[in-house]
N, C-alpha and C positions, 0 to 999 in steps of 0.2 A: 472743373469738369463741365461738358459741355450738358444738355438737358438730352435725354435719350428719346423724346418726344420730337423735339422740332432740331435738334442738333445744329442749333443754332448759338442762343444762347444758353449763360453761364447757369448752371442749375443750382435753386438755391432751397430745394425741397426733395425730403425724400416719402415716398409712397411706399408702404409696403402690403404686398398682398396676399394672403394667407391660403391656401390651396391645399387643405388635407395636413399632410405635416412638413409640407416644404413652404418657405417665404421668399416670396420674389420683391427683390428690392427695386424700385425705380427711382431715379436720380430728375427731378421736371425743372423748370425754369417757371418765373412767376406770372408767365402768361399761361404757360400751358395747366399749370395746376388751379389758375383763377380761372378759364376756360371752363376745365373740369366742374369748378365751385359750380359757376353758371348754370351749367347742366345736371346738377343735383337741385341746384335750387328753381330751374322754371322745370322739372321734371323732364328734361327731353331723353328719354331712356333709349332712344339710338344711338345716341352720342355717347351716352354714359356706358353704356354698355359697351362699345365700340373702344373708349380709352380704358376700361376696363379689360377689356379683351388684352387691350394691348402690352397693357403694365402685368397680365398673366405672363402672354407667349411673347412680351418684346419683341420689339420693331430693330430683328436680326438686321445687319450691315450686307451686303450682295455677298462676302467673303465667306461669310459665316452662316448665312443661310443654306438649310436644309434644301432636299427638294419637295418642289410646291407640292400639296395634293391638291387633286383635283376631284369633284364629283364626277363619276362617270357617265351620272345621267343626263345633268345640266351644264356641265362642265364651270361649275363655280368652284374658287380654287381659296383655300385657307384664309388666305390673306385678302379678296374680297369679303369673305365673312369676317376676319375681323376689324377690316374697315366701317362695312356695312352695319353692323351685329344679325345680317339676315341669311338665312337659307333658303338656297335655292330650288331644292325640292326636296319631298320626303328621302330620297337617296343618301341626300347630303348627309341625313344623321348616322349612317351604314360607314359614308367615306373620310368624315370626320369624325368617329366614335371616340377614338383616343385622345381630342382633343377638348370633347365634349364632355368627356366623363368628370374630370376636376370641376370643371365649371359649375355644371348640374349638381355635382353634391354639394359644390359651395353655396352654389343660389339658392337651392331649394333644399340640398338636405338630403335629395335621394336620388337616383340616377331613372329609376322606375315611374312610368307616370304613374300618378294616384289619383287621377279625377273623376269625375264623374262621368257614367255611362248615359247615352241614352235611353228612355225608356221607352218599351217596348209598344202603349198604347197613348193614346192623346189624353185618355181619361187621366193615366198615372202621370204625365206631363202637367197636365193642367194641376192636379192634386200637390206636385211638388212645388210648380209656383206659387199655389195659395200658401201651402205650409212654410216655404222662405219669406214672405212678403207676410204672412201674419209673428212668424218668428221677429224678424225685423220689424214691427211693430209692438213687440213686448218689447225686445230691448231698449227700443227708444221710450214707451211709457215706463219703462222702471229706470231709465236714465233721470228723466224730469220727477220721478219718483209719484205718478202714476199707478197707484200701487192696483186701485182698484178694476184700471182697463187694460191693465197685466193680468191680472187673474182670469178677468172675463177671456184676451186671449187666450192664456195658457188653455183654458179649458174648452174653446173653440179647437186649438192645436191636441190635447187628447181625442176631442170627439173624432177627427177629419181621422188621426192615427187608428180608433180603434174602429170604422167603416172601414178603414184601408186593407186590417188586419181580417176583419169579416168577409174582406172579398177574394 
């Protein structure tokens, strides 16, 4: 069987990739999956993400390929995105939704963003940077076992909360 990656060579590995409650099998040859290694291991998350994309939607044959989508806004079409792993503009998420939904709950778990807002003044801005940047600071001195310049933060990190709460 040839590798559905480079369709070239003989594939001597299979991939499979987990998506909700369907698995998609991919058959790679030992370049294209040491390729992959590569990119797990110096981080390049375009890439990884990109053969990731592809071992999801598979790199159809012209026969057997669907028709493209395309964004309407930017006119980027499926299959630059999963070359890429990028999008082309906020639209794209509207004209690829269907393709996005699996992915997003695989990746992350949830299809909804969950992150943080910004806030509405520079004071409470500044106030959440001290509180991450003193949090991450206990954690590292109760890492080293620090016990005593954990405590003094923790109780810098109530005082900051309970001004926060008085305002």
């Amino acid at each position: 069987m040839l590798c559905e990656e480079c369709k070239v060579n003989e594939a001597s590995y299979t991939l499979s990739v987990m998506v909700g409650d369907e698995v998609t099998t991919r058959h790679l040859c030992g370049d294209c999956m040491a390729k992959m290694n590569m990119d797990i291991a110096s981080g390049n998350i375009k890439s990884l993400l990109s053969s990731i994309l592809s071992a999801i939607t598979g790199n159809d044959t012209p026969e057997e390929k669907q028709a493209e989508v395309v964004c309407p806004r930017c006119r980027t079409t499926l299959s630059q995105f999963t070359k890429t792993g990028r999008l082309g503009c906020p639209a794209c998420y509207e004209a690829f939704h269907e393709q996005l939904q699996p992915m997003l709950l695989q990746i992350h778990g949830r299809v909804q963003h969950a992150g943080r807002r910004p806030l509405r003044t520079e004071v409470a801005q500044r106030n959440r940077t001290l509180r991450e940047e003193l949090e991450r600071q206990m954690e590292q001195a109760v890492a080293v076992e620090d016990f005593e310049t954990a405590a003094a933060l923790r109780d810098r990190l109530r005082a900051l909360s309970e001004k926060e709460a008085a305002q």
